[in-house]
N, C-alpha and C positions, 0 to 999 in steps of 0.2 A: 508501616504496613508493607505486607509482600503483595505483589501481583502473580499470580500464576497465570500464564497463554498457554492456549494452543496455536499452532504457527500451521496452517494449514495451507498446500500448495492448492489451486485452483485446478485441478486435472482431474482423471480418469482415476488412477493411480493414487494409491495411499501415500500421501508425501508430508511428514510433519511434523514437528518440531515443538513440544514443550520446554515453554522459557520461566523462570521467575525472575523478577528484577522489582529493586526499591519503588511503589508509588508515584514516591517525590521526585522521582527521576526524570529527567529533561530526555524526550522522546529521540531526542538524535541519537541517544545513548540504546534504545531500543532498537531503533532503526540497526546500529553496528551491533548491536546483540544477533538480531534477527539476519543478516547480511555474513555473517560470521557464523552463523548456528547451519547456513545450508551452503556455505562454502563458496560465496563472490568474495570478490578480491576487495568490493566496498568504493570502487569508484564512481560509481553512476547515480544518476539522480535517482529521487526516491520522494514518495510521498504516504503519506496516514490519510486516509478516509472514514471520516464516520459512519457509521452504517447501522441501519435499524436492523429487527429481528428478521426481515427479508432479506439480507444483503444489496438494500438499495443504497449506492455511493452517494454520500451526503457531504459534506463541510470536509477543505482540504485541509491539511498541516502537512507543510513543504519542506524541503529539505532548504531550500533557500527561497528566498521571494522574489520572483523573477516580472512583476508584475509594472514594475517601472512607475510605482504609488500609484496608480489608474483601480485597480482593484487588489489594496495589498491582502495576500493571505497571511494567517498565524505559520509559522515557522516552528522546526520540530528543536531549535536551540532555545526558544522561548516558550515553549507548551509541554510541561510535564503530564506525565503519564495521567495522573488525578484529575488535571482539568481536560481531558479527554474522554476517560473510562471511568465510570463504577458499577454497583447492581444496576441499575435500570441501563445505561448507556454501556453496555458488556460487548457488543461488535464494532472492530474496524476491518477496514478492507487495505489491504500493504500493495503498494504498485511498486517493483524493482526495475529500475532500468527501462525507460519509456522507448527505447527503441526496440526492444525485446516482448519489455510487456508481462514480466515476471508477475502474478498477481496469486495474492495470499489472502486467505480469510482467517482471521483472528478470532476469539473468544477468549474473553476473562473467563477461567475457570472455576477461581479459589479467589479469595484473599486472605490470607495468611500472616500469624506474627515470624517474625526472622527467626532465622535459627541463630543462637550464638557460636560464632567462629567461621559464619556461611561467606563467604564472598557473590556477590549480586553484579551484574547479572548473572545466572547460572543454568547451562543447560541440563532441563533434569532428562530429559529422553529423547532418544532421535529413532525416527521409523520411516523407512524406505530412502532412497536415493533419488536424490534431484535428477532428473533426463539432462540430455545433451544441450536440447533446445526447450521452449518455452511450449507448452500448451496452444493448440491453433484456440483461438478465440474466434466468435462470435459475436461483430457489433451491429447492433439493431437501432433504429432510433422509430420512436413512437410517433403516428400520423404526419409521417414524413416516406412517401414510396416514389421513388422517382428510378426508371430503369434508363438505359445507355438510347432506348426507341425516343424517348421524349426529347432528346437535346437537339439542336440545329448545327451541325457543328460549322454549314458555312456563316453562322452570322462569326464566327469564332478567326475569319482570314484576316481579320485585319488589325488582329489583336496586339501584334507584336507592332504595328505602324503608331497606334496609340497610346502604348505603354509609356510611362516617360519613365 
């Protein structure tokens, strides 16, 4: 089975990138589809988020597991494409480069048989150009409001005396 994506950039701006690639395919092989489809060089870290039909981030698959066994996650050289996405589970959310903060929204479009003589993965369209820099974001956290008035900051002098 084909997967067909939409690779959509998180901005203002139409920025997107339809991809098909094999099902059975080991998501790191997406990840350098996807990384390669909007022109990064592919060095930096990267992650797959699951995501409902809101785009709420759900369940990680890492590009490595940096987790020190304490809470391991699924890894994108161990979790194909299939055990990730189908019809009901059709959104993930793509994070490129955590210091940047590249973020993409994904949709299964299609599922498709191959074509014969196709090579996978394959970019079937590209529309508009990636910016210089990343989209400003927006992070909010839920029944959490604390502004810079509430803090003390002299209980904070003596911090460096007690740090070991």
């Amino acid at each position: 089975m084909i997967y067909r994506f939409r690779v959509i950039l998180d901005a203002e701006e139409d920025v997107f990138r339809d991809i098909e690639i094999e099902a059975d395919t080991c998501s790191e092989d997406f990840h350098n589809a996807i990384s390669q489809a909007f022109g990064f060089e592919g060095g930096e870290m990267a992650s797959f988020y699951l995501s409902d039909n809101e785009w709420n981030q759900g369940e990680e698959i890492a590009l490595f597991d940096m987790s020190d066994g304490l809470n391991p996650v699924r890894v994108m050289c161990e979790t194909s494409l299939d055990d990730m996405v189908n019809e009901d589970q059709a959104r993930l959310i793509y994070v490129y480069d955590f210091f940047n903060m590249w973020t993409f929204l994904i949709e299964l479009a299609e599922i498709a048989e191959p074509e014969t003589g196709m090579t996978y993965p394959n970019l079937m369209f590209a529309h508009g150009v990636l910016p210089e820099s990343p989209p400003e974001k927006e992070f909010k956290s839920e029944g959490f409001e604390m502004g810079n008035e509430d803090l003390d900051m002299d209980s904070f002098d003596d911090f460096n005396e007690q740090w070991n």
